[in-house]
C-alpha positions in Angstrom: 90.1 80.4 77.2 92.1 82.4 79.7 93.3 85.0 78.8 91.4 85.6 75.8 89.7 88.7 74.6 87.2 88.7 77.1 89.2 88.3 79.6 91.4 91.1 79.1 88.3 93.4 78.3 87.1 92.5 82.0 90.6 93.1 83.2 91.0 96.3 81.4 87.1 97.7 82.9 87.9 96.3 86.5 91.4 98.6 86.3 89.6 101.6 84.7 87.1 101.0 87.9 89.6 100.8 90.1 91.6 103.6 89.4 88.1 106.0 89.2 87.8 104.3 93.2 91.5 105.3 93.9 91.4 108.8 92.4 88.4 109.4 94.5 89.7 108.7 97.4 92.8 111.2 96.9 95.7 109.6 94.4 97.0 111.8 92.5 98.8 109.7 90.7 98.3 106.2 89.2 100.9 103.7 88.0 98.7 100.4 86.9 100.4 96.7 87.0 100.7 96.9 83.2 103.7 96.9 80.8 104.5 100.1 79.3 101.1 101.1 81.3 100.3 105.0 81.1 100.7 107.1 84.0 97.0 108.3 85.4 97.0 112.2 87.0 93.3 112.2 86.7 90.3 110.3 85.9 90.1 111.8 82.7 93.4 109.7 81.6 91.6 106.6 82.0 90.5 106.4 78.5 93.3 105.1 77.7 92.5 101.8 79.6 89.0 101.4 78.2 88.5 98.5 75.6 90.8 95.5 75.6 94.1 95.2 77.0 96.8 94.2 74.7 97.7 90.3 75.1 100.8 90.3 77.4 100.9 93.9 79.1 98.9 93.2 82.2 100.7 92.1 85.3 98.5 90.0 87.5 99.2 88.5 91.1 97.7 88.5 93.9 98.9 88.8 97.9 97.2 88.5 101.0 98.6 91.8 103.4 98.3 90.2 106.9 98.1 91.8 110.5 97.6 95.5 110.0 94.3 96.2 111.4 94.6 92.7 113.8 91.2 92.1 115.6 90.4 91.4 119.3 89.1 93.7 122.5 92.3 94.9 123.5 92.4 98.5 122.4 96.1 99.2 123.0 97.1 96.2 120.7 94.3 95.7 118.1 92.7 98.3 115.3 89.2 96.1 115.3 87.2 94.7 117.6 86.5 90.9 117.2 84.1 91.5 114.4 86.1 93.7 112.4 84.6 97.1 113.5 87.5 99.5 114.0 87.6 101.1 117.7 86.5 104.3 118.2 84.3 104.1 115.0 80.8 103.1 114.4 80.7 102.6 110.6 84.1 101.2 109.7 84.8 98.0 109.4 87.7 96.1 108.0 86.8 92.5 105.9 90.2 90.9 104.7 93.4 89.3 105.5 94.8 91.9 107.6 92.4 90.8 110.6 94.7 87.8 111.0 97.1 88.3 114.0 100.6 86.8 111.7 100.5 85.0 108.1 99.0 81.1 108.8 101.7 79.6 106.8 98.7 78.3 104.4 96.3 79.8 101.6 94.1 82.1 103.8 91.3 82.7 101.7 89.3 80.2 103.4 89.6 81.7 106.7 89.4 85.2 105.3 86.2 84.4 103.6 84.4 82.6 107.0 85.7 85.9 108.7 83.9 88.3 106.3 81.1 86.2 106.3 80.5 86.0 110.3 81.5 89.6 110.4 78.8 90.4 108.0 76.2 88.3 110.0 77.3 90.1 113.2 76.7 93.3 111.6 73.5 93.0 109.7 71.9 91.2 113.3 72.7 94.5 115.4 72.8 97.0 112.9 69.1 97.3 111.7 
């Protein structure tokens, strides 16, 4: 059943996850999506989002952030190259919805997910 016990355990480990990602790559502060949610200043505070989340205090949505890091050869207008690899950096590469030059109007995961996919191809060929 959605929503049910399980689910909100998985919810609950994914945001404790999440936030140990985040605070190692600098937050200092973390604010999770949840109703009355406790403020995080360190990973130590994420005990309090181990175990099951109470039914009702998660906020969940998702969005797709288009055209930040827009892909194609031109260096003065695009972050990536046309498989994702950011210019002027050998070993970053960027996998998601803000490859697409504007929104499409439409659901994007389709396309996001054929991009990631021949991006991945692209990289594992010439980078063996």
């Amino acid at each position: 059943m959605p929503g049910g016990a399980d689910d909100r355990r998985d919810l609950a480990d994914g945001l404790r996850k999440l936030s140990e990602l985040l605070f190692e790559s600098g937050a200092l502060t973390l604010s999770p999506a949840m109703a009355d949610g406790p403020f995080s200043r360190s990973r130590d505070d994420l005990n309090a989002l181990s175990g099951l989340l109470p039914h009702g205090r998660a906020n969940l949505m998702t969005i797709h952030l288009f055209s930040s890091c827009p892909m194609g050869e031109n260096k003065s207008k695009c972050a990536v190259n046309s498989f994702g690899q950011m210019h002027g950096f050998k070993n970053l590469f960027v996998a998601d919805a803000s490859l697409l030059c504007t929104a499409p109007g439409v659901n994007p995961q389709g396309t996001i997910m054929a991009l990631a996919r021949r991006n991945a191809l692209h990289f594992l060929r010439h980078n063996r």
